[in-house]
C-alpha positions in Angstrom: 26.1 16.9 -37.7 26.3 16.7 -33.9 23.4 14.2 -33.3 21.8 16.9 -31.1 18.0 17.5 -32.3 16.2 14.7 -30.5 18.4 15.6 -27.5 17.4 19.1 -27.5 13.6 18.3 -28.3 13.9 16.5 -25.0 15.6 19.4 -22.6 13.3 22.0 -24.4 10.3 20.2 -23.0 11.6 20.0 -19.9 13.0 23.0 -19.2 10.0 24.9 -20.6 7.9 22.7 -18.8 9.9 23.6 -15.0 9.4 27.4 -16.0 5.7 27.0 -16.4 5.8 25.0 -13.3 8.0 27.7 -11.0 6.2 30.7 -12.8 2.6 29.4 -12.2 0.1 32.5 -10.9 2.8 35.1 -11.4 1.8 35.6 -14.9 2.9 32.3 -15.7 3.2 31.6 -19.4 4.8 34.9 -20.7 7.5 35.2 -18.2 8.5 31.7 -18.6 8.5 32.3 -21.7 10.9 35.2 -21.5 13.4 32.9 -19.4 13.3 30.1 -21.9 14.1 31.9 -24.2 17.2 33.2 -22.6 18.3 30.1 -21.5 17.7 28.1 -24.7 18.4 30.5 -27.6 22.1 31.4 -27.1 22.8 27.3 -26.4 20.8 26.0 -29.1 22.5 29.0 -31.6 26.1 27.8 -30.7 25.2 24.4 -30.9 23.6 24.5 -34.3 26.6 26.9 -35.7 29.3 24.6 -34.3 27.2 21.6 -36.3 27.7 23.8 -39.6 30.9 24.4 -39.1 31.6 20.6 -38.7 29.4 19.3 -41.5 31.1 22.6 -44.0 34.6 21.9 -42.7 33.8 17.5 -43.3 33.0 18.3 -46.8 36.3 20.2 -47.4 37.3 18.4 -51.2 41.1 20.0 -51.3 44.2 17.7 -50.0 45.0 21.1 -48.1 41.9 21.8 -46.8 42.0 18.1 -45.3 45.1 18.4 -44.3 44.4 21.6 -42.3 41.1 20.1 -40.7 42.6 17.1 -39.8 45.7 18.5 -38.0 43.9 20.9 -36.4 41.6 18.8 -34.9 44.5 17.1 -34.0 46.2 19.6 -31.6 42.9 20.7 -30.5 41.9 17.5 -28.8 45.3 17.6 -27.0 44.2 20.5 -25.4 42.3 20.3 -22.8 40.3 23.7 -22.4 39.3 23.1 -26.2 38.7 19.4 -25.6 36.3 19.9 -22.5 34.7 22.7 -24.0 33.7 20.7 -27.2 32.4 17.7 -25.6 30.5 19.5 -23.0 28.7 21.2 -26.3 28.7 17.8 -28.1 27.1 16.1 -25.1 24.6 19.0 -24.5 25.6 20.0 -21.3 24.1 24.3 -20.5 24.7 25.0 -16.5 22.5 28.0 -17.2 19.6 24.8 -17.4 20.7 23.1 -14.6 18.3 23.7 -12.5 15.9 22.9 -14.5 17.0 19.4 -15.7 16.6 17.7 -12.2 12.8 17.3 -12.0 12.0 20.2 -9.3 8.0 19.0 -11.9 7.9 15.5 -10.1 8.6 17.0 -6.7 6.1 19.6 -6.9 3.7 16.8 -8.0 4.6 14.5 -5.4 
């Protein structure tokens, strides 16, 4: 419901490949394992419950039930904390993977 598989496929690869890369002949593959773990799983579990949610709550049949969804989404995306938090989510965006999004693979490479 979010449009965020082929977007995650993407960052898992990369991020898993970086922790191979960083954790190389330290006992490589089982500690980064370990760390991509805890940097995808919580991400990915919010990300896939908030798509549920939204595809549950779209379904919603009732005239109240609309009505409820749609004017709660309503005052949510006038406020800002809620509205920045969403489309961070929405848009994919984990600081805890920052540093490994930004190619630290090519520069070792280089």
């Amino acid at each position: 419901n979010l449009g965020q598989g082929a977007n995650s496929a993407m960052v898992d690869g990369l991020v898993l490949v970086n922790l191979l890369v960083e954790t190389a002949g330290t006992g490589g593959w089982r500690i980064a394992a370990r760390r991509y773990q805890a940097l995808r799983k919580p991400f990915v579990t919010r990300l896939q419950r908030t798509a549920l949610m939204g595809g549950q709550m779209a379904a919603w049949k009732s005239d109240f039930a609309r009505n409820f969804r749609n004017r709660a989404m309503r005052y949510f995306d006038g406020f800002g904390p809620a509205r920045r938090s969403v489309m961070k989510l929405t848009a994919g965006y984990n600081p805890a993977e920052e540093p490994y999004i930004h190619a630290p693979v090519l520069q070792k490479w280089s």
